[in-house]
Structures are given as C-alpha cells and as structure tokens.
C-alpha positions as CSV (number, residue, x, y, z in Angstrom):
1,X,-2.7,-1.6,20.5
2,X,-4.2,-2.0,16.8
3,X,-7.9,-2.4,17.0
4,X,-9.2,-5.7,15.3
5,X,-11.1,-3.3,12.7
6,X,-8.1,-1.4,12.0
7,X,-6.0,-4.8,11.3
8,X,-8.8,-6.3,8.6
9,X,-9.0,-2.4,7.0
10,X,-4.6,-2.6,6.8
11,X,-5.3,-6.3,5.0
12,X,-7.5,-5.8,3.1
13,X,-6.0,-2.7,1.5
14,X,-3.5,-5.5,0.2
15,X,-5.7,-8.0,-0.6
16,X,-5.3,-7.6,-4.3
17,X,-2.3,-8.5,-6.1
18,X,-2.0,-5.4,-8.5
19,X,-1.8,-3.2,-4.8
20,X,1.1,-6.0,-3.8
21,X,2.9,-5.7,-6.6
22,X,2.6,-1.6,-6.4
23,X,3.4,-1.5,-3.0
24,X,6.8,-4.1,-4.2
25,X,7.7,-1.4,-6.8
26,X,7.2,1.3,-4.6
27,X,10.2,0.1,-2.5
28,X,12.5,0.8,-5.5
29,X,11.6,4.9,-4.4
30,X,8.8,7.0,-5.6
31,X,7.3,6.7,-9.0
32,X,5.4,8.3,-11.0
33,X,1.8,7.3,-12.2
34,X,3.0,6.9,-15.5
35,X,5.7,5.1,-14.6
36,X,3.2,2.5,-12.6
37,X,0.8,2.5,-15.8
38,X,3.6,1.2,-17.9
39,X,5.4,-1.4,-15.5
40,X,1.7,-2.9,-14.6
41,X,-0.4,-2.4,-18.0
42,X,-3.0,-1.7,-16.5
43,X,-5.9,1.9,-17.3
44,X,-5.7,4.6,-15.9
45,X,-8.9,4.5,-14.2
46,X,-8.1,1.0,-12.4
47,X,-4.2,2.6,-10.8
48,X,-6.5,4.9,-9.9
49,X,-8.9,3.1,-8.2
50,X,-6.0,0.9,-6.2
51,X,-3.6,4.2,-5.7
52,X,-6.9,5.3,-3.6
53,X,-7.3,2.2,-1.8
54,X,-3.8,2.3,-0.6
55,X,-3.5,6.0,0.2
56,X,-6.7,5.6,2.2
57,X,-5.3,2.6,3.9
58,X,-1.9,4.4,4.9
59,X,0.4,2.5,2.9
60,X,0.9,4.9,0.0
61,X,1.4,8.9,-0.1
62,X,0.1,11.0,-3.1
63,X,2.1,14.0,-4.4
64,X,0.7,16.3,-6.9
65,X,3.4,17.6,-9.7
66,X,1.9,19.3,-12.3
67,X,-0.6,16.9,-14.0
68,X,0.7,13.9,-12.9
69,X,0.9,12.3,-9.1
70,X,3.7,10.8,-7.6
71,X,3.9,8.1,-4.9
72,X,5.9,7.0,-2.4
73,X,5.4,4.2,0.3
74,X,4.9,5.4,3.7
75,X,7.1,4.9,6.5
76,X,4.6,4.7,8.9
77,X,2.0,2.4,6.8
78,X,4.4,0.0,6.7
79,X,5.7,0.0,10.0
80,X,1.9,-0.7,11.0
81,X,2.1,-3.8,8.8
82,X,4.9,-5.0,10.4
83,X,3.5,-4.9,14.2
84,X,0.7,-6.3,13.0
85,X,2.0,-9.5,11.4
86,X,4.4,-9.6,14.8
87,X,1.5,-9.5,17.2
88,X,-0.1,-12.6,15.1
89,X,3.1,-14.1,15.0
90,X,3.8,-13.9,18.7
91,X,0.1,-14.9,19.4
92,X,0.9,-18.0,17.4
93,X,3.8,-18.6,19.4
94,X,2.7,-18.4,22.6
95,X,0.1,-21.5,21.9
C-alpha cells in the first residue's frame, strides 16, 4: 500500500501545469528536449527544472543522446498514479 507521504510527493510532482501538459505530450512517445522547449516556449533552465521534478517523482525517464536528453513517460510512474486516484476513488465510494 502507498504510504500517505508517498501519495502527496506523486501529486505534487504534477501540481504545476507546464509538468501536466509535459507529461500530456509525453504520451505522444518520447521527445526530445528540444522538441519540449519549442511546443512549451518555455528556457531552458525552467524544462529543466520541471524535467527534474518529474524524473525524481517517477513519472518521467531521462536518456542521454549526445548533448541533448530524451524523455519518455514511465510505465510504472503512471501506473502508481492510477492506483492512487483508485484507492481515493474507492474510499469515496464506500461512504
């Protein structure tokens, strides 16, 4: 069972829109970070700074090609997501 601390850490590694809509254009495949920089118009510095947060939350996997990083949602991150929003759902329920 997902710890309480380990639920807030998964929400509030999507608790900003610009990682929402990453993580929504990550389900189109992997993409690179230029890619990412163009679609969101955002720096550099700030995908950074939200690519981190995700990959540290298990959403998002980093992979290094030459200068520039690709990601990919993971399979896992996302399955944890969803048992999490089914466990509050059926807790809901059940009232």
């Amino acid at each position: 069972m997902t710890s309480y601390r380990q639920t807030a850490h998964l929400f509030k590694t999507l608790c900003d829109e610009n990682r929402v809509q990453i993580v929504q254009l990550l389900t189109r495949g992997e993409m690179c970070a230029c890619q990412l920089l163009d679609l969101l118009h955002i720096s550099q510095s700030t995908l950074s700074h939200h690519m981190k947060i995700l990959c540290d939350g298990g959403i998002v996997s980093p992979r290094k090609e030459g200068k520039w990083t690709h990601y990919s949602l993971r399979a896992g991150g996302l399955r944890d997501m969803q048992l999490c929003l089914a466990k509050l759902s059926e807790a809901a329920q059940a009232k």
